[in-house]
N, C-alpha and C positions, 0 to 999 in steps of 0.2 A: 290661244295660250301663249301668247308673244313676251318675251321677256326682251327687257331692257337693260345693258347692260352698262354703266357707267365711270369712267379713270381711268388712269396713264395708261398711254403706251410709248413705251417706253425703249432705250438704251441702255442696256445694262456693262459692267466691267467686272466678274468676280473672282475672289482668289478663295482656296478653301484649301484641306489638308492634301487635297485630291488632283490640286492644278490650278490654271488660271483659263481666262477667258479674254478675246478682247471683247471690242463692244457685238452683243450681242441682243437679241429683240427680248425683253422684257414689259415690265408695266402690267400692275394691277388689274385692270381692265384685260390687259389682254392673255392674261393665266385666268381670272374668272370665266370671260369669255368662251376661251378654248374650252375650258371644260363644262363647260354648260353647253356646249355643241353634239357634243356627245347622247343628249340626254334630247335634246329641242333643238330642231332646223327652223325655229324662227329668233335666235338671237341679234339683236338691235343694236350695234355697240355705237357709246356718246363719248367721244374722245378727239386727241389734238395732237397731232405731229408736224414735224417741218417738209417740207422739203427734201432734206436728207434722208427721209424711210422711204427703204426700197419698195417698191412696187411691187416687186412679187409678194413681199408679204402680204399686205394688202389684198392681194390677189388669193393667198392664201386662207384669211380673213372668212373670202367670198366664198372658197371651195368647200370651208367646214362648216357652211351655212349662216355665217352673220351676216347680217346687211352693215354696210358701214357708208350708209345712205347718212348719217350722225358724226362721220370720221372726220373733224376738219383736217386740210392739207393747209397750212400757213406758208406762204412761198415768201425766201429771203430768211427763214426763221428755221433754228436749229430742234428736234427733238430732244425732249427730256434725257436729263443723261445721269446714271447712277452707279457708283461705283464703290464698291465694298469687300472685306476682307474675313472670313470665317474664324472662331477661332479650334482650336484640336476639337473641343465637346462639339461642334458644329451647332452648338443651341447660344452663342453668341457671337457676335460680328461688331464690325469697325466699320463705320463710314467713311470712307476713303475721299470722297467727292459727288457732290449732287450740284448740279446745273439744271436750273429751272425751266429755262429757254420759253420754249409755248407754251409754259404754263402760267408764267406772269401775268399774260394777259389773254387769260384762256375762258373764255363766254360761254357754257353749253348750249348748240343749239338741240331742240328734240324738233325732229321735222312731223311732220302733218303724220307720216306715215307710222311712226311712232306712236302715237297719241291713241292706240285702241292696246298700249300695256296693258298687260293683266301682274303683271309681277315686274319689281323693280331693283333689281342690284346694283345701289350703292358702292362700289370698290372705294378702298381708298384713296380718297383726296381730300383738297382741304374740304371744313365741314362747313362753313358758305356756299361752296359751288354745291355739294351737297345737298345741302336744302334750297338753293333755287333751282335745282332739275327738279325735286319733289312739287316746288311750286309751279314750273312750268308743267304739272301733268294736266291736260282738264279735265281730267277724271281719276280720280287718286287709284293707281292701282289697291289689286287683291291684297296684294304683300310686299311690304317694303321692306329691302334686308339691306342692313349698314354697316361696314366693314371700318375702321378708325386704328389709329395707333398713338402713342406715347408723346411724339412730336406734339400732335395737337391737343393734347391734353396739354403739354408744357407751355406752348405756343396762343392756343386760341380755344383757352379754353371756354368763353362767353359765347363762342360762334358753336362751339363743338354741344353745349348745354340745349341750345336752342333747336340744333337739327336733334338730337339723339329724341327732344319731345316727341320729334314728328312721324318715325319710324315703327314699324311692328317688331321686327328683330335686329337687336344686337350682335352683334362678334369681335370679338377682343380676345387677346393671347392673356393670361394669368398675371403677369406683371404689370399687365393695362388695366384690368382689374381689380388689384391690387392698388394702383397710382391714382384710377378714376375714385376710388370710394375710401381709401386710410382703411381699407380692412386687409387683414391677413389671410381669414377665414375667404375662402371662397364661396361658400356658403352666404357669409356675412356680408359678402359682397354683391354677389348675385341680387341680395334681398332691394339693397340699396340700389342700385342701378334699376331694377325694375319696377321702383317707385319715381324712376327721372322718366319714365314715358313710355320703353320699352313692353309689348307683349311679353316677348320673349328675349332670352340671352344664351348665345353660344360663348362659352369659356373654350379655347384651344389651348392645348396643353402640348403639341407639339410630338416629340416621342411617346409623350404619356397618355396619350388621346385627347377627348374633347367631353366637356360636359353640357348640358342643355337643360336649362332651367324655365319654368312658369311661374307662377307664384304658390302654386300649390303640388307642381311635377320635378323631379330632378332625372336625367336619366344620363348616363356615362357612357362612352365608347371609347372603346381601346385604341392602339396605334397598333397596324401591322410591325410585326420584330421585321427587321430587315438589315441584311448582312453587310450592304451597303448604301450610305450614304452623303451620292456625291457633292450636292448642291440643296439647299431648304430654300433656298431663295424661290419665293410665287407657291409655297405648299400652300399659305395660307392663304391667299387668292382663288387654288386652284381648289382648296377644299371648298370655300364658300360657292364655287362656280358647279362645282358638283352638287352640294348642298340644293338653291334655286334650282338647278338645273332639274332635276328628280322632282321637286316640288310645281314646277312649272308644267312639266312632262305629267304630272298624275293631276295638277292641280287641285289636289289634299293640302288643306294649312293647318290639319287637324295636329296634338301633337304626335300619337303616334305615327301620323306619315311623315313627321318632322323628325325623328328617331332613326326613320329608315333612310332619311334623308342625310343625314348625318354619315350612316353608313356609306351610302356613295360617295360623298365627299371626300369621306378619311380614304377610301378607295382611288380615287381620283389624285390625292395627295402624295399617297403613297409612288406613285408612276413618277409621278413630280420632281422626285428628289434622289431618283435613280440616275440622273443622266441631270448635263447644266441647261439651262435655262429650259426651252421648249422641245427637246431634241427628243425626251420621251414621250412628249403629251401629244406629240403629230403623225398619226396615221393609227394611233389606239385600232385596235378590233374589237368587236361585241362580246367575241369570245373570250380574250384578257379582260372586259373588266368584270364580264361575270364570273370568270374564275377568280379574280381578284377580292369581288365580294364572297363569294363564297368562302374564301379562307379566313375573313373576316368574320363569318357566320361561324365556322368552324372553333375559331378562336374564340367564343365566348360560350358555344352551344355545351351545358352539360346537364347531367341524369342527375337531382340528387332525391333521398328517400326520407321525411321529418318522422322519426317516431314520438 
């Protein structure tokens, strides 16, 4: 049941109503990752740093069960670097500064050991590198999940049309769905995108939960209420990492285990953005996230009586 798990790792810099940060370990890949550690001690992760990332993380990496047998070390060459600014509603931000460094000319390799995937997490990056790890699998895994955002929609969008064919599920936040299809309706959108190739689509809604569409199922999950909210930066990384992660762990791609799969994720999410960058997601217990689901079960479970 080996999952693979693919994009930045990164340096991050954030500011939000709650503080500031200097550079601290971010990157897509490595919020999926972590949380899909949780769930599978056979995480694969295909990613690119410099030099400058410290070793212990890496070491870290190894402790919560990823192989980074996939990790290139580029020596001479600085780590991805991104820095951004929250605004009060913390549901939008400023790009303050992104430095590409090893990602310019960043090659995935998938090693030998790699190559018996059963499940594939796409994190966000660009959507060429994307579809050449799909292409380097020689044997396409169970389930391919593909993570994207707005940039390359604005950016590349011919490249972004071509991988999104080749994928089983989607995930996009609501205003990427909205940009992807000139719909409003999410509904109406959903429909459209899962005529571009997709099985399936996850819509993230952020505070407002997540939706999961087929072409004939819709099903909604809430967002845990939460009193605070320090950092959102990697929830949606860390939800998709939860998401695989439960899928990978039961290896059900039915939709109902896709459902419940959802639930761990928004769970997984929720730890996320308690604390700035990784500082909640490392050293989790089994026993917080099953309470954590559970109050998410809580939070939907009700008696009613149709007369």
């Amino acid at each position: 049941m080996s999952l693979v798990v693919v994009g930045t790792v990164a340096f991050d810099a954030i500011q939000t109503p709650f503080g500031k940060t200097d550079k601290i370990i971010g990157g897509a890949a490595t919020y999926s990752g972590t949380a899909a550690s949780y769930f599978t001690k056979n995480v694969k992760l295909v990613s690119v740093v410099g030099d400058d990332f410290p070793p212990a993380m890496i070491d870290q990496f190894r402790k919560s069960g990823m192989s980074t047998e996939g990790l290139q070390v580029k020596h001479g060459a600085k780590t991805f670097f991104w820095s951004g600014r929250y605004h009060e509603d913390m549901n939008t931000r400023d790009t303050l500064d992104t430095q590409l460094n090893v990602l310019l000319d960043f090659d995935p390799v998938i090693p030998d050991s790699y190559q018996d995937c059963e499940f594939l997490m796409l994190s966000n990056l660009m959507p060429q590198l994307q579809k050449k790890v799909i292409e380097r699998m020689r044997t396409r895994p169970k389930l391919v999940v593909m993570d994207t955002m707005n940039f390359w929609m604005e950016t590349q969008w011919d490249a972004l049309m071509e991988t999104i064919q080749l994928v089983d599920v989607l995930t996009v936040n609501d205003s990427e769905a909205r940009l992807l299809t000139k719909e409003y309706s999410l509904v109406k959108a959903a429909q459209k995108i899962l005529q571009m190739g997709p099985r399936y689509l996850i819509i993230k809604k952020g505070e407002h939960g997540a939706l999961l569409f087929n072409k004939e199922q819709v099903f909604f999950a809430p967002a845990l209420p939460l009193e605070d909210v320090f950092d959102p930066t990697g929830a949606g990384d860390t939800f998709a990492g939860g998401f695989i992660g439960h899928i990978a762990q039961t290896r059900d791609i039915s939709f109902d285990n896709m459902k419940r799969a959802i639930i761990f994720g928004s769970a997984m999410a929720s730890f996320c953005v308690e604390k700035f960058g990784l500082e909640r997601m490392i050293g989790l217990t089994q026993a917080e996230i099953d309470e954590r689901v559970q109050q998410f079960i809580d939070l939907v479970q009700f008696d009613i009586e149709l007369v």
